[in-house]
C-alpha positions in Angstrom: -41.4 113.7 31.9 -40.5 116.8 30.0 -40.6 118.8 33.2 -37.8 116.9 34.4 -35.8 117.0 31.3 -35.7 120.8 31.2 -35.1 120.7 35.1 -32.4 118.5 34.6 -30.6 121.2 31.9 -29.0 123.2 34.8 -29.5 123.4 38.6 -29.6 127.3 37.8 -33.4 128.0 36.9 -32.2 131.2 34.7 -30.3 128.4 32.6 -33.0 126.7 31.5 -34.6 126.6 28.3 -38.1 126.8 29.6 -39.8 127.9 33.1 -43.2 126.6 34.2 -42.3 125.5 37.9 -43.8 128.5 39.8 -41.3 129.0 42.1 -38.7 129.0 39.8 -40.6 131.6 37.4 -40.7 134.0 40.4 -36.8 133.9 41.6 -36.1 134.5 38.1 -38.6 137.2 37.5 -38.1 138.9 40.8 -34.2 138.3 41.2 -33.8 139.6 37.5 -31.6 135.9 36.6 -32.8 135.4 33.3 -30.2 134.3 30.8 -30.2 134.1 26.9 -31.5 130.6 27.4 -34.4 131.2 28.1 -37.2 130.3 25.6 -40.1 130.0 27.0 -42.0 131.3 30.3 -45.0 130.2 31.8 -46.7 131.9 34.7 -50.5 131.1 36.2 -50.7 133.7 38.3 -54.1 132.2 40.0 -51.4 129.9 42.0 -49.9 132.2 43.3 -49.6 133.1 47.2 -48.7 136.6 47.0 -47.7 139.4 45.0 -44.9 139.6 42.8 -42.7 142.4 42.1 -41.1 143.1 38.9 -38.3 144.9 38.0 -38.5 146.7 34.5 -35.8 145.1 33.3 -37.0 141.9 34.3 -36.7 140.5 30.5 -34.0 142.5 29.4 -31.6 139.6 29.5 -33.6 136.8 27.9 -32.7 137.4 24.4 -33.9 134.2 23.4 -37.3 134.7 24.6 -39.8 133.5 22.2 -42.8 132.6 24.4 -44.0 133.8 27.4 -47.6 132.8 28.9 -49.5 134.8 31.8 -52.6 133.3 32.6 -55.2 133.6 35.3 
């Protein structure tokens, strides 16, 4: 239920307050359309299918960053 309450914040996945839905970590990540919104990430990087390439500025424009989880 809480996925869909944060999905439902903006169609944009850069707009949300939190990103756990795998594909929508990676077009954020890779694309470089984080926003100040942002609060939260979470990545599992076990599910993923490929590589993903990261800008270094990847999180320069999530301000409001406060949690980010990598896990394997």
């Amino acid at each position: 239920m809480a996925f869909n309450i944060v999905r439902a914040e903006s169609k944009f996945p850069g707009k949300r307050s939190r990103l756990c839905h795998l594909p929508d970590v990676v077009h954020v990540m890779e694309e470089n359309k984080g926003t100040e919104e942002i609060e939260g990430i979470s990545l599992d990087i076990s599910k993923l299918s490929r590589q993903i390439h990261l800008k270094p500025d990847a999180f320069t424009k999530m301000d409001g960053l406060r949690s980010s989880t990598i896990s394997h």
